[in-house]
C-alpha positions in Angstrom: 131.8 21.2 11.2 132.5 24.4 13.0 131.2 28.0 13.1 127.5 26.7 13.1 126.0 27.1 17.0 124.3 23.8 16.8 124.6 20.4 14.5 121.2 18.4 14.3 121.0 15.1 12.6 117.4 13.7 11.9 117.5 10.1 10.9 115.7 9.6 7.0 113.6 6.7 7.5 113.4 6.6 3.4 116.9 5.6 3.4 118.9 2.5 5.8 120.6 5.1 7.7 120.1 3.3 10.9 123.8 2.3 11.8 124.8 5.6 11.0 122.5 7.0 13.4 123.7 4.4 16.0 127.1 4.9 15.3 126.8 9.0 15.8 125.0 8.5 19.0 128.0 6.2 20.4 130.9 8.2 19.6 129.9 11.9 19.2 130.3 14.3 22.0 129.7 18.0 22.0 133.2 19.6 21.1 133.8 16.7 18.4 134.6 18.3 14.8 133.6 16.2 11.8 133.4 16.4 8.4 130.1 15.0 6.0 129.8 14.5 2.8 126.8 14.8 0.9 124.8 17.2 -1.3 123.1 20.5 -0.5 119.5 20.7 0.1 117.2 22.7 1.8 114.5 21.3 4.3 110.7 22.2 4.4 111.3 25.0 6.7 113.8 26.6 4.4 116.7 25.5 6.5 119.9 24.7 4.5 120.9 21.0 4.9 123.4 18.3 3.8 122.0 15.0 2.9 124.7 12.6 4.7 126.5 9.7 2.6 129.4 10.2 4.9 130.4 11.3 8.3 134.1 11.1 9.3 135.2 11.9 12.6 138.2 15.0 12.0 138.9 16.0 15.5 137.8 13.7 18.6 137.3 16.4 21.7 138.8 14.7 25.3 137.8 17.4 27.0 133.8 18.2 28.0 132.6 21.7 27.4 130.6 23.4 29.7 127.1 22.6 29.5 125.2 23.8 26.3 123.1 26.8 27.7 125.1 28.3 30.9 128.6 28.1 29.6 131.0 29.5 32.5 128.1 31.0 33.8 129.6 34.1 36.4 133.2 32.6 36.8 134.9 35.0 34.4 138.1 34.2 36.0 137.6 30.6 34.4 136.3 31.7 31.4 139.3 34.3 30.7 142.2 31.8 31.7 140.4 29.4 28.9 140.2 31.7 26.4 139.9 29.4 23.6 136.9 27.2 25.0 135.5 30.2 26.4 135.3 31.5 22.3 133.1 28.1 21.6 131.0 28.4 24.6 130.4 32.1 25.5 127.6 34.1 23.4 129.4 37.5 21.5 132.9 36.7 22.2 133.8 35.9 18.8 131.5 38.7 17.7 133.7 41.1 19.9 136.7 40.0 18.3 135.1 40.6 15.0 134.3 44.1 16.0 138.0 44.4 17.1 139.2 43.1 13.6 136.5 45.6 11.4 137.8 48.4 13.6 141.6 48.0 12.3 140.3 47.2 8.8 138.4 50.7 9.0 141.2 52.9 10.7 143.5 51.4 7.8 141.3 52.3 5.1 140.5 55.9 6.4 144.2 56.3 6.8 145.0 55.3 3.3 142.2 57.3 1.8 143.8 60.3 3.5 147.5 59.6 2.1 148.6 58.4 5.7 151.3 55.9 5.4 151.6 52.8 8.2 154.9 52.3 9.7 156.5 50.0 12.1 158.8 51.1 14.7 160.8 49.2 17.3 159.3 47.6 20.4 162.6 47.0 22.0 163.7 50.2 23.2 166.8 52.1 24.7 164.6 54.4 27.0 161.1 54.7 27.7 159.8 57.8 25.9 156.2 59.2 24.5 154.5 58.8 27.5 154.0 59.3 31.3 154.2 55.3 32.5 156.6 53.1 33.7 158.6 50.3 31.3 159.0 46.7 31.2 163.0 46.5 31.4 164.4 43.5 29.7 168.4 42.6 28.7 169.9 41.8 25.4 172.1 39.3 26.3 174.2 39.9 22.6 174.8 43.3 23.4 174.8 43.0 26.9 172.5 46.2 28.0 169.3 47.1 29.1 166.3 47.6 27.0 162.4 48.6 27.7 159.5 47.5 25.9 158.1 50.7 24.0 155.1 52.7 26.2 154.2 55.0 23.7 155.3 54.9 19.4 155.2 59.4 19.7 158.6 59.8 19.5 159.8 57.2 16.9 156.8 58.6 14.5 157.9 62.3 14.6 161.3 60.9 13.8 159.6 60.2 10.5 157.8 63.6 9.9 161.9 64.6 10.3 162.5 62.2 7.6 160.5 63.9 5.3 157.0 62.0 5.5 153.7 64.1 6.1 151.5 61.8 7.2 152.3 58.5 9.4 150.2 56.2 11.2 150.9 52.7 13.6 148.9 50.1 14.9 150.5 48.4 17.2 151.3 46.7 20.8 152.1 49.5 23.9 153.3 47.8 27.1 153.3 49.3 30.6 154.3 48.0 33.6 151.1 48.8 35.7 147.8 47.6 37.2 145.4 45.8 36.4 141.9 46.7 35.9 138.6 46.6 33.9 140.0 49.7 31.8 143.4 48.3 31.9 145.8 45.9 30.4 149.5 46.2 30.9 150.3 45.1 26.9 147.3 47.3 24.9 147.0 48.4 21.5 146.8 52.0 20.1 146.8 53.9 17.0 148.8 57.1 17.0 148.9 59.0 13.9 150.9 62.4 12.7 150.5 65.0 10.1 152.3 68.1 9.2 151.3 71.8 8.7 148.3 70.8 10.2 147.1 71.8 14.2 145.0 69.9 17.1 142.0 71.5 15.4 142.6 70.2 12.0 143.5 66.7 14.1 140.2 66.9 16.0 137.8 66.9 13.2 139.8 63.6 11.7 139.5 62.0 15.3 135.6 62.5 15.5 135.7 61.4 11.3 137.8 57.9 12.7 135.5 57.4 15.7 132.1 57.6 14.0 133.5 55.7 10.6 134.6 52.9 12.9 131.5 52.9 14.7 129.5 52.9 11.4 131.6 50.1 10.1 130.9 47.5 13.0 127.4 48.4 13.6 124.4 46.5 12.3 123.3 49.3 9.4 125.9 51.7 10.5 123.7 52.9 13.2 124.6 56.8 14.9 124.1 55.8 18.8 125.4 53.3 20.6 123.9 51.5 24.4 127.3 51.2 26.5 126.2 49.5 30.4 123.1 52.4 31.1 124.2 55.0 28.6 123.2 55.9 25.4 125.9 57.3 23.1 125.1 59.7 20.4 127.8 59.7 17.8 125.9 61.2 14.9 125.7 64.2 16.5 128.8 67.0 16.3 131.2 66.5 19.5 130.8 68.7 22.2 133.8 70.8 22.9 135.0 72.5 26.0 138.2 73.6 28.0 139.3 71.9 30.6 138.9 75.3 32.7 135.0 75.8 31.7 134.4 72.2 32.5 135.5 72.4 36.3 134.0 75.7 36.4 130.6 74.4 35.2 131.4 71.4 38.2 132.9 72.6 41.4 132.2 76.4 40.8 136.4 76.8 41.0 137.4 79.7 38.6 141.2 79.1 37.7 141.7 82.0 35.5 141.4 84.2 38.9 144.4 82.2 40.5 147.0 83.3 37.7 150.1 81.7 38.9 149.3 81.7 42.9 149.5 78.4 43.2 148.8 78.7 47.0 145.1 80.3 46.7 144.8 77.6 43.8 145.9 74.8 46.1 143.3 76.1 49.2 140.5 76.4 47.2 140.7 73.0 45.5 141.7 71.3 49.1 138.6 72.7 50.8 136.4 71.8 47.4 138.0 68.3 47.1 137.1 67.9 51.2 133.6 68.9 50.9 133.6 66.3 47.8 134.9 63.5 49.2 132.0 63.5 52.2 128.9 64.0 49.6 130.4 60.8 46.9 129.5 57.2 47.5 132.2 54.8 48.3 134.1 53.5 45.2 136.0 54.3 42.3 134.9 57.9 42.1 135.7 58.3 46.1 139.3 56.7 45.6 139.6 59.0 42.5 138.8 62.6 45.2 141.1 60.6 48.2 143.7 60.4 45.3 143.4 64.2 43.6 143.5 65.6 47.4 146.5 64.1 48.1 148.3 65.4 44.8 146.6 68.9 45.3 148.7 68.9 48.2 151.8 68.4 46.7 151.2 70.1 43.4 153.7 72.6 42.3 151.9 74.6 39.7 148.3 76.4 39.0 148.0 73.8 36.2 148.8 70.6 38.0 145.7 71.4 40.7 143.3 72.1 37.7 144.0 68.8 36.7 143.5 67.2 39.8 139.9 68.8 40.0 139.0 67.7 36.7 139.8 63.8 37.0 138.2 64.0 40.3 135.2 65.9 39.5 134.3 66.4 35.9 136.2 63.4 33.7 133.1 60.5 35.2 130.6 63.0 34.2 131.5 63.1 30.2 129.2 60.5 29.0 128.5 62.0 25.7 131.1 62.2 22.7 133.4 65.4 24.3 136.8 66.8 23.3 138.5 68.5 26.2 140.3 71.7 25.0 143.3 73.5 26.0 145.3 71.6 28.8 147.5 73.3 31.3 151.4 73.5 29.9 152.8 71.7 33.1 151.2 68.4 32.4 151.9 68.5 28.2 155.9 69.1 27.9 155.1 67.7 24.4 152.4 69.7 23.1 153.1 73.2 21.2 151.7 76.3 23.6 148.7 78.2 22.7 149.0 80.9 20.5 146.1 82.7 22.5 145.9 81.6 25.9 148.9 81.6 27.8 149.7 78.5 30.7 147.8 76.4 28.1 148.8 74.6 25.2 146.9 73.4 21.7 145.5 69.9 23.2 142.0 67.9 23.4 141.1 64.7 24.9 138.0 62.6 23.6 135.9 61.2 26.4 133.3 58.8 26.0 131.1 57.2 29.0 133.4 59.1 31.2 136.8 57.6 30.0 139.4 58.9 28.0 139.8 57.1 24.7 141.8 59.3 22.5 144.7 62.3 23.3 146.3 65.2 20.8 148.1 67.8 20.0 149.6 70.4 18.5 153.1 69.4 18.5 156.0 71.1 20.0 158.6 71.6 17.1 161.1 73.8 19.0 164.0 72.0 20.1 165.3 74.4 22.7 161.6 74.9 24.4 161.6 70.6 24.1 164.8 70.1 26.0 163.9 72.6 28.5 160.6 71.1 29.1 162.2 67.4 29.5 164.6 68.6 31.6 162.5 69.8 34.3 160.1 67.2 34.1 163.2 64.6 34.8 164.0 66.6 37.4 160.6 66.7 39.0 160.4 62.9 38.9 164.1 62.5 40.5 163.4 65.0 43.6 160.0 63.3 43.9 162.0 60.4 44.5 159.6 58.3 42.0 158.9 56.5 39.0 155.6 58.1 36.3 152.5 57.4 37.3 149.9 56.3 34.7 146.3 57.3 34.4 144.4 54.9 31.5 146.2 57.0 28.5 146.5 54.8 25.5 148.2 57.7 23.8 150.8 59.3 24.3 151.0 62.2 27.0 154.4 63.2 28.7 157.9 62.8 28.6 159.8 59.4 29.9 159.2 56.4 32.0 161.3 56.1 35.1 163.0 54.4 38.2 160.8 52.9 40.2 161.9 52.1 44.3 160.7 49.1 45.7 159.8 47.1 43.0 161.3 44.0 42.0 162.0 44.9 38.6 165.2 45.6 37.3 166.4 49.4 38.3 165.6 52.4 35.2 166.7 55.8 35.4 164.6 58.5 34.2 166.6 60.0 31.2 166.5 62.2 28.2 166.1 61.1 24.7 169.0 62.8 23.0 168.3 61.2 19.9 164.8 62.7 19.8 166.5 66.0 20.8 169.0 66.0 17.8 166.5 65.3 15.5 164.0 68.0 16.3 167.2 70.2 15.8 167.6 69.3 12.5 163.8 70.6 11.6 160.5 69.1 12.3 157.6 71.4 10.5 154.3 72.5 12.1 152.7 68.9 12.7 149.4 67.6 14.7 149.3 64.3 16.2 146.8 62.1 18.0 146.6 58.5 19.6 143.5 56.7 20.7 143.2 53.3 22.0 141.9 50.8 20.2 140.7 48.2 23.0 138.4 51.1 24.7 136.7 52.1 21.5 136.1 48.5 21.0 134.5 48.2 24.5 132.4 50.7 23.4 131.3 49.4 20.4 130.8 45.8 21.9 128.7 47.4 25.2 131.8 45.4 27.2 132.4 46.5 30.5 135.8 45.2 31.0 138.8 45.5 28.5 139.3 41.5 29.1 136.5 41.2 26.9 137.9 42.5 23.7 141.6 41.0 24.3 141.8 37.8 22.5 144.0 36.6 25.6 144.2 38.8 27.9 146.5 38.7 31.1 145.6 37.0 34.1 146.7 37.3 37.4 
């Protein structure tokens, strides 16, 4: 018997059930899977019932699970590296992965309602492109060459907008070769999506449209708010939207549209903001986040790159309710298509929920010769910095191309150009939007989980 939480049998003193009853109490332990026969009835309380003439032992357990009412209790570590007992024992982990399968089910059928179509590109790679985040590097020993599990599916999808498809969606596995942490998981899933003659506004109502469907789908009665840890999440009500600009305006009192392109006075003025900053936080995540930003302020080469420094240090902890982050600087999007209205920025949002990112888009940039320049200096960036891409907690896809990475012990990768990607923007890509959003957040979200361990069937362990 399985996917019941408890089995109770009650001796019937009308009937010579005794050596049954012996017999169950000898040889069943908690863990042990049988099967009964007998017919259906329902006790005086209502309760449905089987009225034994059989029980046949299916599956004899070896092993003792934890005790009935503490489980693991607080050893998580335990609990994760035995998933599958952990799934008997542990209240709402099934449930979770539930969630996680109704989520998928409703992103597919939104999708399909819309005309998207769901395709499946390669995992195995050439070169890491689509995103700013470093590759696992493998070898085909057949063709004998280097290959890299995909980071991002960006690149491979627009290759099918070339192709002549309008809309395209995928599901799937992303792998990076990074830390571990309760927002992150080095093999995650996403859902990036593209459509054409469309922009990120068009794409930003259809994000909010997946995010509350989903959320309306897994919860009991399709419920507008959410509790996530000591939050409550509206999602009934209309997103807020804001530029990144007004945002760390409204927080550190910085106005970046007065430092043009001096990167100097921008550079100052965030140092001495981010110093006054990192004496009034607490000690923690939000400190190593300021100790983090003022070391790249100092080494940032453009207006934009300091504006986004100050807003993950000061403003991105502080979204808690549903909020789309508008109009990105152009140094850190050499994918996304520039603004038709605000020069230095270009046509993007981020969704943020509980003060986490959870979904990334785009206008996209269609003009081959405005791509390859882009590409070209971000490669070069990387090479005279000496380093590999470093990786916030972006499920979708952000930047340009993974890269070599000194001092590790994995094999060497060079940060190169996608020419393939190059040639086919060349022969015509229209006007297109496209936006990815990870999967394994907005579950956390819907399951109140506070680490992303909790919504990965098997997660990976140290």
């Amino acid at each position: 018997m399985r996917g019941v939480k408890g089995l109770h049998v009650q001796q019937d003193h009308r009937a010579s059930y005794g050596t049954i009853t012996r017999d169950l109490k000898q040889t069943l332990d908690n863990g042990d899977i049988i099967g009964v026969k007998g017919g259906m009835k329902r006790t005086d309380k209502g309760e449905l019932s089987v009225a034994a003439k059989s029980i046949h032992m299916l599956t004899k357990s070896l092993l003792p699970l934890p005790e009935k009412y503490h489980g693991f209790g607080e050893d998580t570590e335990n609990r994760f590296r035995n998933r599958y007992v952990d799934m008997i024992v542990t209240e709402g982990v099934r449930a979770a992965l539930r969630t996680r399968a109704q989520v998928s089910v409703c992103m597919r059928r939104v999708l399909d309602e819309q005309g998207f179509i769901e395709v499946e590109t390669p995992m195995l790679e050439a070169s890491a492109g689509g995103a700013d985040a470093r590759p696992f590097v493998t070898w085909h020993n057949a063709l004998q060459r280097p290959y890299v599990l995909r980071i991002a599916t960006e690149l491979r999808l627009k290759r099918c907008l070339v192709g002549g498809f309008d809309k395209v969606y995928e599901i799937g596995r992303i792998f990076r070769n990074e830390g571990l942490s309760s927002r992150h998981n080095p093999e995650f899933t996403s859902i990036e999506l593209y459509q054409a003659f469309v922009d990120y506004e068009a794409m930003m109502d259809l994000t909010e449209h997946l995010v509350r469907s989903c959320a309306q789908a897994a919860l009991p009665d399709g419920i507008s708010s959410i509790a996530y840890q000591e939050h409550t999440l509206d999602l009934g009500s209309p997103f807020r939207k804001a530029s990144m600009r007004e945002l760390v305006q409204e927080a550190t009192g910085l106005d970046f549209s007065s430092f043009d392109k001096d990167v100097e006075a921008a550079r100052a003025a965030a140092s001495g903001m981010l110093e006054k900053r990192a004496e009034e936080v607490p000690e923690g995540d939000q400190q190593s986040s300021v100790a983090s930003s003022r070391k790249n302020v100092a080494q940032a080469s453009s207006v934009g790159e300091v504006l986004n420094e100050c807003f993950e240090a000061c403003v991105e902890h502080t979204l808690i309710q549903p909020t789309f982050v508008l109009d990105h600087p152009i140094e850190i999007s050499p994918l996304a298509k520039a603004h038709r209205s605000k020069p230095g920025c270009v046509e993007r949002f981020e969704l943020f929920l509980a003060g986490r990112e959870l979904a990334n888009a785009f206008s996209e940039l269609t003009d081959p010769v405005e791509q390859r320049r882009r590409l070209e200096a971000q490669v070069a960036a990387h090479r005279r910095a000496g380093r590999g891409c470093s990786s916030d907690d972006a499920e979708p896809a952000t930047a340009a191309k993974a890269g070599g990475f000194g001092g590790s012990q994995e094999a060497p990768y060079e940060v190169t150009l996608d020419e393939d990607f190059l040639r086919a923007l060349e022969v015509g890509m229209p006007p297109a939007a496209g936006m990815g959003l990870g999967i394994d957040r907005l579950v956390m979200l819907l399951t109140n989980a506070s680490s992303i361990k909790e919504v990965i069937a098997f997660p990976l362990m140290r």
